[in-house]
N, C-alpha and C positions, 0 to 999 in steps of 0.2 A: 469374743467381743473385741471391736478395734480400739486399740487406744491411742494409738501411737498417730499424730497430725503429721507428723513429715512424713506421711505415706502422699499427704494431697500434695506437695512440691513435686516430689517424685513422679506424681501424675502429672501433673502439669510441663515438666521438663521431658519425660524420658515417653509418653505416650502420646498428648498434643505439642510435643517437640518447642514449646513455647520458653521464650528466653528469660533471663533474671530480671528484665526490663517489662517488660511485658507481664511477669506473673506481681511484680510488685504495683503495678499501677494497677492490675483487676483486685488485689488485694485490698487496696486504697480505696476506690471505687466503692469495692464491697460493703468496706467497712462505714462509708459512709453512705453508701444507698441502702443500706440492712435487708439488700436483695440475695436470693438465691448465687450462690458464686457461678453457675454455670450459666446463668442470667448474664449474668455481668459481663463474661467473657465473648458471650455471643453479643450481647448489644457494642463491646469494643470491636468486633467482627473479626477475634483472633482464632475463634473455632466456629468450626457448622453447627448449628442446631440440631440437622442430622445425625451426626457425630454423637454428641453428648449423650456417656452413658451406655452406648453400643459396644466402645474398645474399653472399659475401665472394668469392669467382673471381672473376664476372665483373664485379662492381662494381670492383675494386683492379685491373684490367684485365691481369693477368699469367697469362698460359696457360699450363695445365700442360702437362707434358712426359711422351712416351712413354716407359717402361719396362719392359724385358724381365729379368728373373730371372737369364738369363744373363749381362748386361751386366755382374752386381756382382762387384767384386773382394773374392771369399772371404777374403784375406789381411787385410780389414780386421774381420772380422764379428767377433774376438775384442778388439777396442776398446770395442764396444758391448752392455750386458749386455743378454739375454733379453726380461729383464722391463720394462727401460727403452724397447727400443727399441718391443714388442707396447703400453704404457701411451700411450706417447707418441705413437705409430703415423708412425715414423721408420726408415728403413733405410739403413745405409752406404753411399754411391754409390761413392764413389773419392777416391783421392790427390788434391790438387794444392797439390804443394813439401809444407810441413808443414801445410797445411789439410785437413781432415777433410771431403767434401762429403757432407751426408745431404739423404736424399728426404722430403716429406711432401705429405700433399692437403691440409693445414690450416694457413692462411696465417699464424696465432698459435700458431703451433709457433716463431713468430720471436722472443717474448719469453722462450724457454727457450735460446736461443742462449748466451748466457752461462751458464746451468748443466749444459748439453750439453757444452760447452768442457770443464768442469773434470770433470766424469763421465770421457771420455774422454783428456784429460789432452793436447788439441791446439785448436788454434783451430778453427772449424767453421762453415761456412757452409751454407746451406737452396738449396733447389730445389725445383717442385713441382709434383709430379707426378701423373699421374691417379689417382683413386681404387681404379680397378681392380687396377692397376697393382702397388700397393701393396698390396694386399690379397693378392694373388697372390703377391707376393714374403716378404710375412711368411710367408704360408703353407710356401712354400718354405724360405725362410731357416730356419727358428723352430718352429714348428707340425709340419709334417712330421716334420720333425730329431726332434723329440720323441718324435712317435708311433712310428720307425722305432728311434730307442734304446727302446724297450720291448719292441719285438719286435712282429710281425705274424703268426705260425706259425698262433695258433686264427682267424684271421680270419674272415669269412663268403665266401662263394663270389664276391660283386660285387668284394671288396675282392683276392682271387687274379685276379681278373681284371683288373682296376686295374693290379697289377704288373705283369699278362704285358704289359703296353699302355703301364709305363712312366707312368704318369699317378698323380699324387699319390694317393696313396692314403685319406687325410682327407679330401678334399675328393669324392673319387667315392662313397666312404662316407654323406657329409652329405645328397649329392643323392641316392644312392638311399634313405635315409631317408626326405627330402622328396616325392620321386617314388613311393614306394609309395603314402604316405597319399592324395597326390591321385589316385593310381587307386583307391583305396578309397571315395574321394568323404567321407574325414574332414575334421572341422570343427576336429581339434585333435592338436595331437602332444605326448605328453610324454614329458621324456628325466628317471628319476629315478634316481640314483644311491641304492643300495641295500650293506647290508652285502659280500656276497655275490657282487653284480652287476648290471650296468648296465639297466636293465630300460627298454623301449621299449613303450609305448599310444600306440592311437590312438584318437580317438574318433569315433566310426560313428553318426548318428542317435540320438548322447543318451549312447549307452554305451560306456567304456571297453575295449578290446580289445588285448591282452596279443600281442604280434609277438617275431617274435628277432630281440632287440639284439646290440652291438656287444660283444665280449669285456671284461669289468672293465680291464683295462691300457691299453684304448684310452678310455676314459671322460671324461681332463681333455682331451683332444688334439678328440675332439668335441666338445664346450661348449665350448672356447675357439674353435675355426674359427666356430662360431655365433654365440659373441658379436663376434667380428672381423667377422661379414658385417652383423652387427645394429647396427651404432657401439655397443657398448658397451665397457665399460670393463673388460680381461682383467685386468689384474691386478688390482681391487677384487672380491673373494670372500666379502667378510663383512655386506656389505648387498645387500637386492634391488635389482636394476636393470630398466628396459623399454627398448626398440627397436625396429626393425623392418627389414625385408628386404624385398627388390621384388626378385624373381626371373621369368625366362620360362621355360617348361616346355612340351615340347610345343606349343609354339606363343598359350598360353594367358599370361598377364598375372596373377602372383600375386603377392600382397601378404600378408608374416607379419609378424603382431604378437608379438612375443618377447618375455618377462619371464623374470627369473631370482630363485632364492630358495636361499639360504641353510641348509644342512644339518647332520645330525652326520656324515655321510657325503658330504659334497659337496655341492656346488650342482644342483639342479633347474631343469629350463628344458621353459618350456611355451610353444609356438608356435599363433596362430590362424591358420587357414587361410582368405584373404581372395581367391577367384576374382574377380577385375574383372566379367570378363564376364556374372558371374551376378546383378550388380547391373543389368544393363540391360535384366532381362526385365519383362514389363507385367504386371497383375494377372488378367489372363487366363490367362498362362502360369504362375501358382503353382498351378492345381490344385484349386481351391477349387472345393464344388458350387454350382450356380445360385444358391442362395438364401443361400449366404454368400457370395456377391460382391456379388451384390445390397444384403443388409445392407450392404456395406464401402464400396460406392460412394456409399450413401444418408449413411452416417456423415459421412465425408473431405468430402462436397459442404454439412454444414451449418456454419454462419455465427459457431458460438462452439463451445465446450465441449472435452472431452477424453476423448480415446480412447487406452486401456491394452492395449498387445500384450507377451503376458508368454509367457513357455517354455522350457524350457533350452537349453543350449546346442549349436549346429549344427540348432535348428528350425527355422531361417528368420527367423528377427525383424526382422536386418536386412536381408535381399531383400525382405521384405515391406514394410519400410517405404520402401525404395528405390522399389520399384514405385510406392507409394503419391503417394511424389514427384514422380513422373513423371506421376502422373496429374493432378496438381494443378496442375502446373508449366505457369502460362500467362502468355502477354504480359500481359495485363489484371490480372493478377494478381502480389501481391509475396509472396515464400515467402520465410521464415527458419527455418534450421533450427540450433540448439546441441546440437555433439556433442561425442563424447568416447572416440575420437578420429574427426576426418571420414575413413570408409571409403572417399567415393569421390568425386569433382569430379561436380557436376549443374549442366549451362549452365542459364543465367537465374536461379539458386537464389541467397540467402546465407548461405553458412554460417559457422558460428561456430565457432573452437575453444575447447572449455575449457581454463585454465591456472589453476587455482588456486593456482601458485605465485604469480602477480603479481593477484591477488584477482577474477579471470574466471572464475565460478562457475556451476551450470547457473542460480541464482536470481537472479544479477546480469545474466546474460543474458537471459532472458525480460522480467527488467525493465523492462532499456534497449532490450531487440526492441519493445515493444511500440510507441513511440516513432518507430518505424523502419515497421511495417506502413502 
């Protein structure tokens, strides 16, 4: 169990390098936005989003702990409200004497120990636990519980099936969502809450295409599992937020970029659909006839200038330029590339992320690249 809070300074100074000036104003902040601390630091734009949570496990060297859904004592779950526990992304572990023990995957959930305390009205100590773990279990605790008080009777046919199997039902919902549009070979999903009802597109080689969504009643219960798989923030609903998902399907390595936005009828969330595998093919294999490969190899092999790949969206822009990467990508040679956001890890490459919260812009990068070539 951790107990000790100056472990979070020590993160803040000795991992995000952040100074005494800096870690007392996110402090302040905190204390008076009653936001998430790692919230806080990102909306100051003193760390990436990125970042957070990726270098703090294994650096602060305490292993998280398995966790099974079953393990929790239900008896506890009405100490901790809903909404605190889905924000905070916390769940009730157990008794011990008059200690409250809660789980979490985030190691500066420790500097909320003290207002956790008085929320729940007992002393409370942290533990922490794998990410999965957690996520599973909200789902279960919290999310579920939701979607099952509203009722499931108009469901879709995956989701009767879900039940006859005993298996959450939000969550086999979300994936067969997910799972359709990649057998469709879609480049995007959107989820838009509409007066009426929940309406589900995908999009197909450029174009929009209208599927049957999830019944109106189930609507908040899928965006919120989606924002929970995306690290976002479930209970802030009235500003856009981004994230993303690393899921495996079928065998296959997929990466969704998730943004949400803000409604008169709800929140909207549109996910890109980021196949790994399809970033590793070569320019041979895009398809291109003779004499426009030709062109493409004659361009990428000259010594200055600038070449414009334009198209909408799910053309290929970025497979193509991935290929492109790879053709250029030589020992002899030093490749920089500034993205936004980097889709995919290319050995011997360097890539850049833009953060224009901390003033890493695409024009301050090609700047200081140049420097770098």
């Amino acid at each position: 169990m951790i107990r000790n809070q100056d472990i979070v300074k020590e993160v803040l100074r000795n991992i995000w390098f952040l100074d005494d000036k800096k870690i007392k104003k996110g402090l302040e902040e905190q204390l008076e936005s009653k936001r998430p601390l790692h919230d806080v630091f990102v909306k100051l734009g003193y760390i990436s989003k990125r970042k957070v949570g990726k270098t703090l496990i294994p650096q602060i060297g305490i292993p998280p702990l398995p966790l099974s859904p079953k393990e929790i004592d239900k008896r506890n779950l009405n100490l901790l409200p809903s909404k605190i526990a889905l924000l905070h992304r916390i769940v009730p572990l157990r008794r011990e004497g008059d200690m409250l023990i809660l789980g979490t995957d985030y190691p500066l959930n420790l500097l909320a120990e003290r207002n956790l305390g008085t929320i729940v009205g007992l002393p409370v100590g942290l533990e922490l636990i794998r990410t999965q773990d957690l996520e599973e279990t909200l789902e279960h605790l919290y999310v579920s519980k939701a979607a099952s008080a509203h009722g499931l009777g108009n469901t879709p046919e995956g989701i009767k099936e879900a039940e006859a199997k005993g298996d959450a039902p939000i969550i086999k919902l979300v994936n067969m969502i997910i799972g359709e549009a990649v057998r469709r070979r879609a480049s995007d999903i959107h989820l838009e809450p509409l007066e009426n009802k929940f309406r589900v597109r995908y999009r197909i080689d450029g174009v929009l295409h209208e599927v049957s969504g999830p019944p109106k009643n189930l609507e908040g219960s899928v965006i919120s599992r989606l924002k929970i798989m995306a690290g976002m923030d479930i209970a802030e609903k009235r500003l856009p937020q981004d994230g993303r998902i690393n899921i495996r399907l079928d065998r296959r390595e997929l990466d969704l970029r998730v943004s949400s936005l803000p409604g008169i009828h709800g929140e909207s969330l549109v996910m890109r659909i980021l196949d790994k595998s399809s970033f590793l093919v070569g320019l041979e294999d895009l398809g291109f006839l003779p004499g426009q490969r030709k062109a493409i190899e004659k361009l990428i092999t000259m010594p200055n200038g600038m070449l414009l790949l334009t198209g909408p969206a799910g053309s290929g822009k970025t497979t193509t330029l991935y290929a492109i990467l790879k053709r250029i990508n030589q020992k002899e040679r030093k490749v920089i590339t500034i993205e936004d956001p980097v889709e995919y890890q290319l050995e011997g490459i360097n890539q850049v992320q833009v953060e224009p919260r901390i003033g890493l812009t695409f024009a301050g990068g090609l700047k200081i690249g140049r420097a770098h070539v």
